[in-house]
C-alpha positions in Angstrom: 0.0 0.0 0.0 1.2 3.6 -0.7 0.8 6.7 1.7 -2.2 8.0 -0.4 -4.3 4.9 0.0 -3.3 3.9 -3.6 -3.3 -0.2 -3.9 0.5 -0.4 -5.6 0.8 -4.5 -4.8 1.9 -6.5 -7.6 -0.4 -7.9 -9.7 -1.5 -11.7 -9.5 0.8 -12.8 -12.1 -0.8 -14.9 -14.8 -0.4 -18.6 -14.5 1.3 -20.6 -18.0 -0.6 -22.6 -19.4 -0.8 -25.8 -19.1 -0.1 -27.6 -22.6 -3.2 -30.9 -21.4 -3.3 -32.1 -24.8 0.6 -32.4 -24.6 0.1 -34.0 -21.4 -2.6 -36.5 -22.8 0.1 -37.4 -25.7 3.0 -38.1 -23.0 0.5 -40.3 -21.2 -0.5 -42.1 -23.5 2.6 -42.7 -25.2 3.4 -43.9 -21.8 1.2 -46.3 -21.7 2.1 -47.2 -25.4 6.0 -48.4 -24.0 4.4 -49.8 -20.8 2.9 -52.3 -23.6 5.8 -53.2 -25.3 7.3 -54.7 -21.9 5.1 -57.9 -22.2 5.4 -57.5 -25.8 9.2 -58.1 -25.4 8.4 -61.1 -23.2 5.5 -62.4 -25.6 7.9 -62.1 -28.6 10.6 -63.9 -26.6 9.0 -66.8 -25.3 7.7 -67.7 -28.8 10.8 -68.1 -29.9 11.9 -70.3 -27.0 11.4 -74.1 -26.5 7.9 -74.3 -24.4 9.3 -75.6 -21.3 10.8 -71.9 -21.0 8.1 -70.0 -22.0 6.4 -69.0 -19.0 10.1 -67.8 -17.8 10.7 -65.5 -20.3 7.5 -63.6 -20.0 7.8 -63.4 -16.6 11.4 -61.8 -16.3 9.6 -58.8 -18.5 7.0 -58.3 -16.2 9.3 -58.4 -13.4 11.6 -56.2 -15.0 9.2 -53.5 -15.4 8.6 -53.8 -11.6 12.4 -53.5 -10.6 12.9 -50.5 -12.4 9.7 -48.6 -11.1 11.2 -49.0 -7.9 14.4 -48.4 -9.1 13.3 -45.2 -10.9 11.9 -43.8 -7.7 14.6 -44.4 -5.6 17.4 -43.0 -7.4 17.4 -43.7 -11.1 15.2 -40.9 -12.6 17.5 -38.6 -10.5 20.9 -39.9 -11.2 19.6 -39.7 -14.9 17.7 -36.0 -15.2 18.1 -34.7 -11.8 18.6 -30.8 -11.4 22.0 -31.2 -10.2 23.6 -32.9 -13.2 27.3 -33.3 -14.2 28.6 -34.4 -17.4 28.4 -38.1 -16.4 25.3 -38.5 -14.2 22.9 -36.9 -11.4 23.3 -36.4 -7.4 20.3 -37.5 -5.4 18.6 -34.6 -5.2 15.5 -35.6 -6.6 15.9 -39.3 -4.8 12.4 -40.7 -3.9 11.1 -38.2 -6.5 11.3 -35.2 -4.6 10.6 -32.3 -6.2 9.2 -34.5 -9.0 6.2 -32.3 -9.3 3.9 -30.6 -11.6 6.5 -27.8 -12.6 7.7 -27.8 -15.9 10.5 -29.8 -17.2 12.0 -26.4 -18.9 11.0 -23.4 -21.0 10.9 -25.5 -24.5 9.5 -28.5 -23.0 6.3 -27.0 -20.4 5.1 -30.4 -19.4 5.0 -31.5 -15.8 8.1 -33.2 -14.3 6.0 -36.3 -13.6 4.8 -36.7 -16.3 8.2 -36.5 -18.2 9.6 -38.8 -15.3 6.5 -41.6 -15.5 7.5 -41.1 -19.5 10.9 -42.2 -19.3 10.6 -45.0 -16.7 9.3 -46.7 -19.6 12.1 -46.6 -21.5 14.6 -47.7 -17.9 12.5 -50.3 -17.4 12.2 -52.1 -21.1 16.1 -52.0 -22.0 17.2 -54.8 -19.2 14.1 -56.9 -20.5 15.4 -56.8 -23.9 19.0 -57.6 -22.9 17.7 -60.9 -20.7 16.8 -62.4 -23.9 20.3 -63.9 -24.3 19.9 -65.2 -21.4 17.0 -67.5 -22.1 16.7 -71.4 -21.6 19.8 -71.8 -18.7 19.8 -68.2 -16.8 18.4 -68.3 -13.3 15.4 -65.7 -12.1 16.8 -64.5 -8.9 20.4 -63.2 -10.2 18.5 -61.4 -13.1 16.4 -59.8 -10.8 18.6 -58.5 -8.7 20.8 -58.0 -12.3 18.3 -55.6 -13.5 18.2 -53.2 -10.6 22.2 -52.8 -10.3 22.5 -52.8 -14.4 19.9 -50.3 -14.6 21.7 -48.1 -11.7 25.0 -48.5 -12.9 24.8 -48.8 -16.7 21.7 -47.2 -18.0 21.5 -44.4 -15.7 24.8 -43.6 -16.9 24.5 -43.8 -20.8 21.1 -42.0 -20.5 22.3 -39.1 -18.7 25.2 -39.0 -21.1 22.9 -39.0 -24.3 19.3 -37.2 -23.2 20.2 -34.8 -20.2 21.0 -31.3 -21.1 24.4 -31.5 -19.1 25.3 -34.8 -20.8 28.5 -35.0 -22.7 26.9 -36.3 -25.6 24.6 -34.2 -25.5 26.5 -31.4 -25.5 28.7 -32.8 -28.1 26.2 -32.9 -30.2 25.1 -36.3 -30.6 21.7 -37.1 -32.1 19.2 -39.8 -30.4 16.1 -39.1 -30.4 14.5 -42.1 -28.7 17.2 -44.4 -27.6 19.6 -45.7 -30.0 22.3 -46.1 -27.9 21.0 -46.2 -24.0 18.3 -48.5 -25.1 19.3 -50.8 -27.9 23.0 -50.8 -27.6 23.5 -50.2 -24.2 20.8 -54.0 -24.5 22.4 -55.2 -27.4 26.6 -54.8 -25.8 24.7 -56.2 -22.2 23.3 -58.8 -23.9 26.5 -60.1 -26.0 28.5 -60.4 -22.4 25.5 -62.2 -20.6 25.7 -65.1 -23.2 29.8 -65.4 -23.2 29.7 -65.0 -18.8 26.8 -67.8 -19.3 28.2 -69.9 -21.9 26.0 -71.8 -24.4 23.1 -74.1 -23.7 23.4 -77.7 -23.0 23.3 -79.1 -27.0 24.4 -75.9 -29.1 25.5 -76.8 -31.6 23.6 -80.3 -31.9 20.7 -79.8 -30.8 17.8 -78.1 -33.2 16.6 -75.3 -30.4 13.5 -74.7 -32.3 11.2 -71.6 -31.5 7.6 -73.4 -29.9 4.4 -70.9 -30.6 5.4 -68.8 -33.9 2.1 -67.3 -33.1 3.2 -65.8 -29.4 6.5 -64.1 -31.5 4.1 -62.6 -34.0 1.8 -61.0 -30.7 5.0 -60.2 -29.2 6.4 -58.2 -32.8 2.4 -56.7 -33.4 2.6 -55.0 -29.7 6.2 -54.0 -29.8 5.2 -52.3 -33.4 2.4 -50.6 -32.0 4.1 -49.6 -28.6 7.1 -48.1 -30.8 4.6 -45.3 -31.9 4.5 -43.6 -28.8 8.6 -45.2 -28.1 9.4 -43.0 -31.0 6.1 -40.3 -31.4 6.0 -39.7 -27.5 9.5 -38.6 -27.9 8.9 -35.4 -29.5 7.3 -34.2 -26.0 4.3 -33.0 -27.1 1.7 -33.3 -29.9 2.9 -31.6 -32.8 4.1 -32.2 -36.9 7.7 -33.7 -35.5 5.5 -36.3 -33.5 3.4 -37.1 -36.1 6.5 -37.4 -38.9 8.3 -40.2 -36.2 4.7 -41.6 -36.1 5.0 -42.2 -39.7 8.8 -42.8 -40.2 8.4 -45.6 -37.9 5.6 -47.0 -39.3 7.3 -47.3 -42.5 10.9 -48.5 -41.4 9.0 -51.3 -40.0 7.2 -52.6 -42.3 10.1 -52.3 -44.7 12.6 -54.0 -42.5 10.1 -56.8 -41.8 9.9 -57.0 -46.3 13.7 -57.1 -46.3 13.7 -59.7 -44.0 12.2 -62.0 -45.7 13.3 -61.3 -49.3 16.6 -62.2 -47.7 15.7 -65.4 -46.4 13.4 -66.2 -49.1 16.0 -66.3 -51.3 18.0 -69.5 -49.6 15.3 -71.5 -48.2 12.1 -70.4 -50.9 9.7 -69.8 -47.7 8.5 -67.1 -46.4 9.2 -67.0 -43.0 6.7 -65.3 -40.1 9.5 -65.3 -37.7 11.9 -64.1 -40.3 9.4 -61.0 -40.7 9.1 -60.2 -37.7 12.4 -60.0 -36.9 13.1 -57.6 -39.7 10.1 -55.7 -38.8 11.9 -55.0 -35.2 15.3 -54.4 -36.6 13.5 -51.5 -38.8 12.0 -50.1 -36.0 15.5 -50.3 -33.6 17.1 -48.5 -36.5 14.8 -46.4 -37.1 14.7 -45.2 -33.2 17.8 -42.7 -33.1 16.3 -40.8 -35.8 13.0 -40.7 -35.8 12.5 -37.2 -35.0 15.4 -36.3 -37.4 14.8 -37.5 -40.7 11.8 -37.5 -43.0 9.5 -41.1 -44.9 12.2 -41.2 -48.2 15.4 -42.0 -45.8 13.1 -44.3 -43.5 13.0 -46.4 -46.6 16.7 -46.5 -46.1 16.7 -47.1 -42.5 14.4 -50.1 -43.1 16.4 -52.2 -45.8 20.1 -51.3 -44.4 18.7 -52.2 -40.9 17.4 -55.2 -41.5 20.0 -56.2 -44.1 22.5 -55.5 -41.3 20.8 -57.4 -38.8 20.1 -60.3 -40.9 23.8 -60.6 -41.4 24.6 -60.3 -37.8 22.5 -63.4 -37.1 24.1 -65.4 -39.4 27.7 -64.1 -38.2 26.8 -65.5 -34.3 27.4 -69.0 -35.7 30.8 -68.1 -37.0 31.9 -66.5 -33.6 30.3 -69.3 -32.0 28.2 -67.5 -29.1 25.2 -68.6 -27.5 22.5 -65.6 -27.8 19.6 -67.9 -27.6 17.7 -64.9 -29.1 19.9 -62.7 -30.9 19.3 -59.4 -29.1 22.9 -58.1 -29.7 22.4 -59.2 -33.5 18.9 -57.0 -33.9 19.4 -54.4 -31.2 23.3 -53.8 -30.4 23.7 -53.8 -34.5 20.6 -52.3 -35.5 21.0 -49.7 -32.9 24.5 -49.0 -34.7 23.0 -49.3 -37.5 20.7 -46.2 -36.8 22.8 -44.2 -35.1 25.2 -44.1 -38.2 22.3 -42.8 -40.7 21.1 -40.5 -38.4 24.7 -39.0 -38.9 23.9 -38.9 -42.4 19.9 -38.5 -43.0 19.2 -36.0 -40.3 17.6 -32.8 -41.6 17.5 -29.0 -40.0 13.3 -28.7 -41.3 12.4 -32.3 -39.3 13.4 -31.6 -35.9 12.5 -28.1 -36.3 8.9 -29.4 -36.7 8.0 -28.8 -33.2 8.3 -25.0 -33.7 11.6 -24.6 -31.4 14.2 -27.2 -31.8 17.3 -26.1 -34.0 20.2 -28.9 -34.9 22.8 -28.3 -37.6 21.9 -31.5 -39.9 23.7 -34.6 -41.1 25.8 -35.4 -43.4 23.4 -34.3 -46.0 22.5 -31.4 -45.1 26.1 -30.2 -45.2 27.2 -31.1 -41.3 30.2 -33.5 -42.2 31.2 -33.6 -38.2 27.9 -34.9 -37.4 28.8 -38.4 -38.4 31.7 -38.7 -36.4 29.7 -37.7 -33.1 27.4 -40.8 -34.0 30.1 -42.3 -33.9 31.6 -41.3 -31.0 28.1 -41.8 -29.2 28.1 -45.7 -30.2 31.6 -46.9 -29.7 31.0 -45.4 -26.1 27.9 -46.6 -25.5 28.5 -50.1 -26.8 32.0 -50.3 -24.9 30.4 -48.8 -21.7 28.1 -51.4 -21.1 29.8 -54.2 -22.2 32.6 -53.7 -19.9 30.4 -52.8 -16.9 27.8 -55.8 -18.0 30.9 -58.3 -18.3 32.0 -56.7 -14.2 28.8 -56.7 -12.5 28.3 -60.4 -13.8 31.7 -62.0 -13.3 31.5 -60.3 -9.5 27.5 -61.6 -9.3 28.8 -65.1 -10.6 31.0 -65.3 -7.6 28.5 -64.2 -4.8 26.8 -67.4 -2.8 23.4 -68.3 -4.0 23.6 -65.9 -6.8 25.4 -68.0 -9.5 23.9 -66.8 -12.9 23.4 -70.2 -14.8 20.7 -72.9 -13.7 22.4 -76.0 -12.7 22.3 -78.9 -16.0 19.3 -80.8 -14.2 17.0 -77.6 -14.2 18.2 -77.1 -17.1 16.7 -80.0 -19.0 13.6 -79.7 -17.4 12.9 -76.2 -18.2 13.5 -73.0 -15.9 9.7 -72.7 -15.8 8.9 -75.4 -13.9 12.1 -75.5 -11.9 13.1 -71.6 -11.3 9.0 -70.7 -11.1 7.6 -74.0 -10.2 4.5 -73.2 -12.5 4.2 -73.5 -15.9 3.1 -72.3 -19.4 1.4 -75.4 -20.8 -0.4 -78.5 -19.8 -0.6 -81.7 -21.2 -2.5 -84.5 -20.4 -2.7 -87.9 -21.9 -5.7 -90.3 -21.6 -6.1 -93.9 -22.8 -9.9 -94.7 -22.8 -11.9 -97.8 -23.1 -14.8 -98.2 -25.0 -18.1 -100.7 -24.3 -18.7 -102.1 -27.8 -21.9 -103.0 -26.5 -23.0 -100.5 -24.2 -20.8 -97.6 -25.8 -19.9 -96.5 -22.2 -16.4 -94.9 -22.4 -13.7 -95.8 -18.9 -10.3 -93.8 -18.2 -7.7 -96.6 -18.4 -4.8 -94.5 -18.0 -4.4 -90.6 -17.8 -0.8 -88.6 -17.6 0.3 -85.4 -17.0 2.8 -84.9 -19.5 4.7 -82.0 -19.1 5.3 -78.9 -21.3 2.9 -79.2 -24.3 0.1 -77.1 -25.3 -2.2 -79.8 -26.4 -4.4 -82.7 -25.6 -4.0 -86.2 -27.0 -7.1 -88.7 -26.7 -6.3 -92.5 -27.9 -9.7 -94.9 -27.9 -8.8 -98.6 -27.7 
């Protein structure tokens, strides 16, 4: 109040907006990656022998649960906290305090929570994606236990690195829009040493490990493929043209990865393979990922064949170098995730990312910025060494720890890690024998089994 009586308080200062349909997009893109967790596990399993399946599903589910907890804790604020160096986050924002409703920053006005619930997605799919090399002789406790020090210690790490405004890849320059190298290389490297610190399943080599429901991999591909629109779209922060273009360059990198795919395979064994489809399908949309908010449909095309081209080849090369990854996650993810972050370096263009009305990068190589290719490939080789090495450590140190050896002993082994590491299994199978009354035409039970891990019912009449 001034002497006179005049009122010269400050005036209620006008609140910013809140961007809700932003919000809504975030959300539901989160819930769009939340889907792609049992998608992972569904896409596994199908390509596991059935007495595993149940296993691999599981170890998604549970990995999602981990990380939530983790991501609480400490992870979201080792990873974007507010104090931030070049290499990772204090505690500040431990237990997600000060997690709030406040902005994230000027460009990007949604709510911290919102951003935070967002990215726990992406934490909490990358260890469930590395497990898969794992499959068949890796027991559930260490991987458990696995997943909350890898994601603490690894992806916490390459995350800050490459998405948080202090990161030294960020700063560098490197380009990722959606997780080329915390996600699928950082899975892919973890992956590759998880096999060689397991060594191979009992019968590599002899043995035909042949995948048991085709039709779980295809549900597993369908809901990673529709997950990876709000993976990639949800990336852009808000719901605007750059959103819609990774929408639509990941749609399209997809589908012609998955074509690729099987014109390659085609070509030796005259079939056209589901599985083979659906594994090009996700190698399109891992390389893809990096770039997605970079580049526009004509280089997705690109993205699409020399991802899945590359991937296919990777597959193939495993046998040579005579490694065990029962599902070849470092073939589709570590290479593909290369893969992606290399034609980023080349295909990114100045008009995509400035589709959201504020974001400003210098290009890729076509667009003029020559440099650009080396800082995608700076961001890889660290990536892919970082986690490798600290993957190979935390295991090797595990492995040595009572009661936490990594590998299922050779009798669990045979019998499945369903039934001996969860004590429940995917399938039932019973077998009855039944006798028949010619004259009366009433039918007795002779004999009826259980028979373990099938997913079908025999009936014989004598």
């Amino acid at each position: 109040m001034s002497t006179n009586g005049t009122n010269t308080t400050n005036p209620t200062p006008t609140p910013v907006p809140i961007p809700t349909g932003d919000i809504a997009w975030v959300m539901a893109s989160t819930a769009l990656v939340f889907l792609m967790i049992p998608g992972v596990g569904y896409f596994y399993s199908g390509m596991a022998r059935s007495k595993n399946a149940l296993s691999l599903i599981m170890i998604s589910v549970l990995s999602a649960a981990v990380v939530s907890f983790q991501w609480w804790l400490i992870g979201y604020s080792l990873t974007f906290g507010t104090s931030t160096t070049k290499y990772i986050g204090s505690g500040e924002n431990a237990f997600f305090m000060g997690v709030d409703m406040t902005p994230v920053s000027e460009s990007t006005p949604i709510p911290k929570i919102a951003y935070s619930m967002f990215q726990l997605m992406f934490a909490a799919i990358t260890p469930a994606l590395a497990l898969g090399s794992a499959a068949e002789r890796g027991r559930i406790l260490p991987k458990i236990i696995f997943i909350f020090v890898w994601t603490t210690l690894v992806y916490d790490f390459i995350a800050c690195w490459s998405w948080n405004s202090n990161g030294w890849l960020y700063v560098l320059g490197a380009l990722d829009f959606a997780g080329g190298t915390p996600v699928h290389i950082a899975s892919g490297a973890a992956a590759l040493a998880y096999a060689i610190i397991l060594g191979k399943r009992h019968g590599h080599g002899s043995t035909d490990f042949k995948p048991h429901n085709i039709a779980n991999a295809v549900l597993g591909c369908v809901m990673l493929w529709f997950g990876w629109f709000g993976f990639n779209g949800g990336s852009a922060l808000g719901a605007n043209a750059r959103a819609a273009m990774a929408c639509a360059v990941t749609n399209l990198s997809a589908a012609v990865g998955g074509l690729t795919w099987v014109l390659m395979d085609y070509r030796i064994e005259k079939k056209i393979s589901a599985l083979g489809f659906c594994s090009g399908a996700v190698a399109g949309l891992v390389a893809i990922t990096p770039g997605s908010g970079y580049v526009g449909t004509p280089a997705a095309v690109a993205f699409g064949v020399i991802g899945a081209f590359f991937c296919n080849i990777a597959v193939h090369l495993k046998h040579i170098f005579d490694f065990d990854d029962a599902l070849d996650v470092f073939a589709v993810h570590g290479v593909g995730g290369l893969v992606g972050n290399i034609l980023t370096g080349i295909f990114a263009q100045k008009s995509i990312a400035a589709l959201d009305g504020f974001t400003v990068i210098p290009g890729g190589w076509l667009d003029g910025n020559f440099i650009q290719l080396g800082y995608q490939l700076a961001d890889s080789a660290a990536g892919l060494s970082y986690s490798f090495v600290m993957t190979y450590i935390i295991l090797f140190i595990m492995d040595k720890i009572p009661g936490l050896s990594l590998r299922a002993d050779p009798e669990s082994e045979a019998i499945g890690i369903d039934e001996s590491e969860l004590g429940e299994l995917a399938y039932y199978h019973i077998d009855k024998i039944i006798s028949v009354n010619k004259l009366t035409g009433e039918t007795k039970t002779v004999k009826e089994e259980k028979v373990l891990q099938n997913n079908d019912v025999n009936v014989s009449i004598v």
